[in-house]
C-alpha positions as CSV (number, residue, x, y, z in Angstrom):
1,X,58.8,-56.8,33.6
2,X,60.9,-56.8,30.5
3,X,61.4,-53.2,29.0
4,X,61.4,-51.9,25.2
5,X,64.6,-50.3,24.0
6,X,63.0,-49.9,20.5
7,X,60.2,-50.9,18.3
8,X,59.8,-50.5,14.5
9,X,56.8,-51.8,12.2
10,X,58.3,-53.8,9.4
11,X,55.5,-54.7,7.5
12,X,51.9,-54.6,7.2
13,X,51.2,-56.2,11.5
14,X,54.5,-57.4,12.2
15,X,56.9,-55.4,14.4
16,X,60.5,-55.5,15.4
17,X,61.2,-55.3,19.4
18,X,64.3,-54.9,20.6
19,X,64.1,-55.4,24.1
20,X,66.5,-53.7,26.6
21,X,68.1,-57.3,27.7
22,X,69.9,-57.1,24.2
23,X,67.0,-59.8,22.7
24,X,65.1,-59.0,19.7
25,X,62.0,-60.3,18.5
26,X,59.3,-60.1,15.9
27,X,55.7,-60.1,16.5
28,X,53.0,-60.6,14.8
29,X,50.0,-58.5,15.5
30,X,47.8,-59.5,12.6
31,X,45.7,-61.7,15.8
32,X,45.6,-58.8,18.3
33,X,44.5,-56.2,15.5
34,X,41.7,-58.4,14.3
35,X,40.7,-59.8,17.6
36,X,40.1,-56.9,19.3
37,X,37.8,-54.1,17.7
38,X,39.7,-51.0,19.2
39,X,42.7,-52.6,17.2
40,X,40.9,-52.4,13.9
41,X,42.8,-48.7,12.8
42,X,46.2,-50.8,13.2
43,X,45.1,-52.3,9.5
44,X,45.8,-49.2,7.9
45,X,49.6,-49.4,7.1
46,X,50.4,-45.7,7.7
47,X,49.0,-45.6,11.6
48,X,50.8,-49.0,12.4
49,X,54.1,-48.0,10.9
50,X,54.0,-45.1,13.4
51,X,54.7,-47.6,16.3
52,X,57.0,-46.2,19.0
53,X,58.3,-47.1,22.5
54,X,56.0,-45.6,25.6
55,X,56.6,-44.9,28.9
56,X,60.2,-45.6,29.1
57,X,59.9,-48.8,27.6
58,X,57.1,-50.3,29.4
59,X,54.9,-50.1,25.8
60,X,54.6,-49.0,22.4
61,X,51.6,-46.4,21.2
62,X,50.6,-45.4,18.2
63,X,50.0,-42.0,16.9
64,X,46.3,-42.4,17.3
65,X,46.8,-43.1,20.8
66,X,46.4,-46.9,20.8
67,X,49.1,-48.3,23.7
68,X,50.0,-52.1,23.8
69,X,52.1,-53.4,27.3
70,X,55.8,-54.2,27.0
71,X,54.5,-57.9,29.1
72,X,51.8,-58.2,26.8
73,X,53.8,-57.6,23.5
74,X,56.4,-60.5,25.7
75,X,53.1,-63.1,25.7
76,X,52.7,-62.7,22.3
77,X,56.5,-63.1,21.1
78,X,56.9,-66.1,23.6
79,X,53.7,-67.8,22.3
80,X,54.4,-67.1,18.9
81,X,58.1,-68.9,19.2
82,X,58.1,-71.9,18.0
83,X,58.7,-74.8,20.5
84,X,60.6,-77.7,20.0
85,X,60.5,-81.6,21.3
86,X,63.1,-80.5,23.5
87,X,60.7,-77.9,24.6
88,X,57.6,-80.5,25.0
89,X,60.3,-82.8,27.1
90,X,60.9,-80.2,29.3
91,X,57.4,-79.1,29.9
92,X,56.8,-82.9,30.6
93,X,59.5,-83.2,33.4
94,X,58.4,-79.6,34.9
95,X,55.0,-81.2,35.6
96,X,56.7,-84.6,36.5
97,X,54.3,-86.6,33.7
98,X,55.2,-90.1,32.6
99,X,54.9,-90.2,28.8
100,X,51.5,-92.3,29.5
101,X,50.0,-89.4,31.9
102,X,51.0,-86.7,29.1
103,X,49.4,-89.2,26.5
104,X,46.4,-89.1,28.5
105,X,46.2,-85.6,28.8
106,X,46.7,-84.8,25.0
107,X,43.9,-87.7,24.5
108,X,46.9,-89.4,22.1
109,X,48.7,-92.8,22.5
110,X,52.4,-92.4,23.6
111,X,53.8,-93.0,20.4
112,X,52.5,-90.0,19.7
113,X,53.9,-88.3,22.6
114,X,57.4,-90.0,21.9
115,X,57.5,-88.5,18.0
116,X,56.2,-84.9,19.7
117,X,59.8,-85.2,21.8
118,X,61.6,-86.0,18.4
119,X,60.0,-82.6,16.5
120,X,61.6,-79.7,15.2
121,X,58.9,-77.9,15.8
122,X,56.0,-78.9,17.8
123,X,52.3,-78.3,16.2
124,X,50.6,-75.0,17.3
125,X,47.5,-76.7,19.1
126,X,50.4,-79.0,21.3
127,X,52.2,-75.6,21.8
128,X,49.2,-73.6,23.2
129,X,48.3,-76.7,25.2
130,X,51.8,-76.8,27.0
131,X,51.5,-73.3,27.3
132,X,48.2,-73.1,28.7
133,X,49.1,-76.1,31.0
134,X,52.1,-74.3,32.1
135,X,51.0,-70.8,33.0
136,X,47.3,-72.7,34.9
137,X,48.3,-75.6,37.0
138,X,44.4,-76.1,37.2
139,X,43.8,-77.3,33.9
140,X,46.7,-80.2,34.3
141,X,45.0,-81.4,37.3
142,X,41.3,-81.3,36.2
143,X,42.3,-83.7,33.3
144,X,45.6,-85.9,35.3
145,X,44.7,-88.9,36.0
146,X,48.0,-90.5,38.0
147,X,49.6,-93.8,36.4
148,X,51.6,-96.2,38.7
149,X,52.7,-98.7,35.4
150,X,55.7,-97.9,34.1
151,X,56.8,-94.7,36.9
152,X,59.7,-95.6,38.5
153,X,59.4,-95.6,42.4
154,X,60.6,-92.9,44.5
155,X,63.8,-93.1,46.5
156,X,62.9,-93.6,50.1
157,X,60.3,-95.7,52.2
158,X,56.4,-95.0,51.1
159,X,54.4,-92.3,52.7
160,X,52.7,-93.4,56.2
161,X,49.1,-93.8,55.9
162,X,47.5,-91.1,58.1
């Protein structure tokens, strides 16, 4: 679990973390604050600029007693990153798709897939997708349907039939 070295609201829902690897990030909360009613008190900007690290680290609170998780405040920072093609390449070799079997699974042709590779930044319904995919392997293989065209064979003699 990553730990919180510091923490400081800079604006109306968006906070600086430092985190005690040396990494920094800000995060958004505007989505947690309106998504989840105990949250709502975060709007008013005097209670959310009183944001400090808890429990050595492993979360912030807020004066009103509000707490938030140092892995949850890491979920949001990651997901709100932005990811790159390089990014959606390697997400595509970690699940060992051809660009027709990620085509199929975005329901897109695989020009499409080849121009998501090329991108700066990827757009946020592909990046919640790929992270989605990612974190449950169960959603890749309720959609994957296996291509043979086009995958190059494997190095070595075919399975035996059992």
């Amino acid at each position: 679990m990553r730990r919180i070295a510091d923490v400081r609201a800079v604006d109306a829902n968006r906070l600086v973390v430092t985190w005690k690897d040396g990494a920094v990030d800000t995060i958004d909360m505007t989505g947690v604050i309106a998504g989840f009613a105990p949250f709502a008190p975060l709007n008013e900007p005097s209670l959310f600029r009183t944001a400090a690290v808890a429990g050595y680290g492993s979360g912030i609170e807020w004066a009103n007693g509000l707490t938030y998780s140092a892995d949850s405040l890491d979920c949001v920072a990651t997901e709100q990153r932005p990811h790159t093609g390089d990014d959606f390449t390697a997400w595509q070799t970690s699940l060992n798709l051809s660009l027709q079997e990620a085509a199929d699974l975005f329901g897109v042709s695989v020009t499409t897939v080849k121009q998501y590779k090329k991108l700066r930044i990827l757009p946020t319904a592909v990046q919640i997708a790929c992270s989605a995919m990612t974190r449950d392997r169960d959603l890749v293989l309720a959609h994957y349907r296996p291509r043979t065209n086009g995958r190059p064979r494997k190095k070595g003699p075919p399975a035996a039939a059992e």
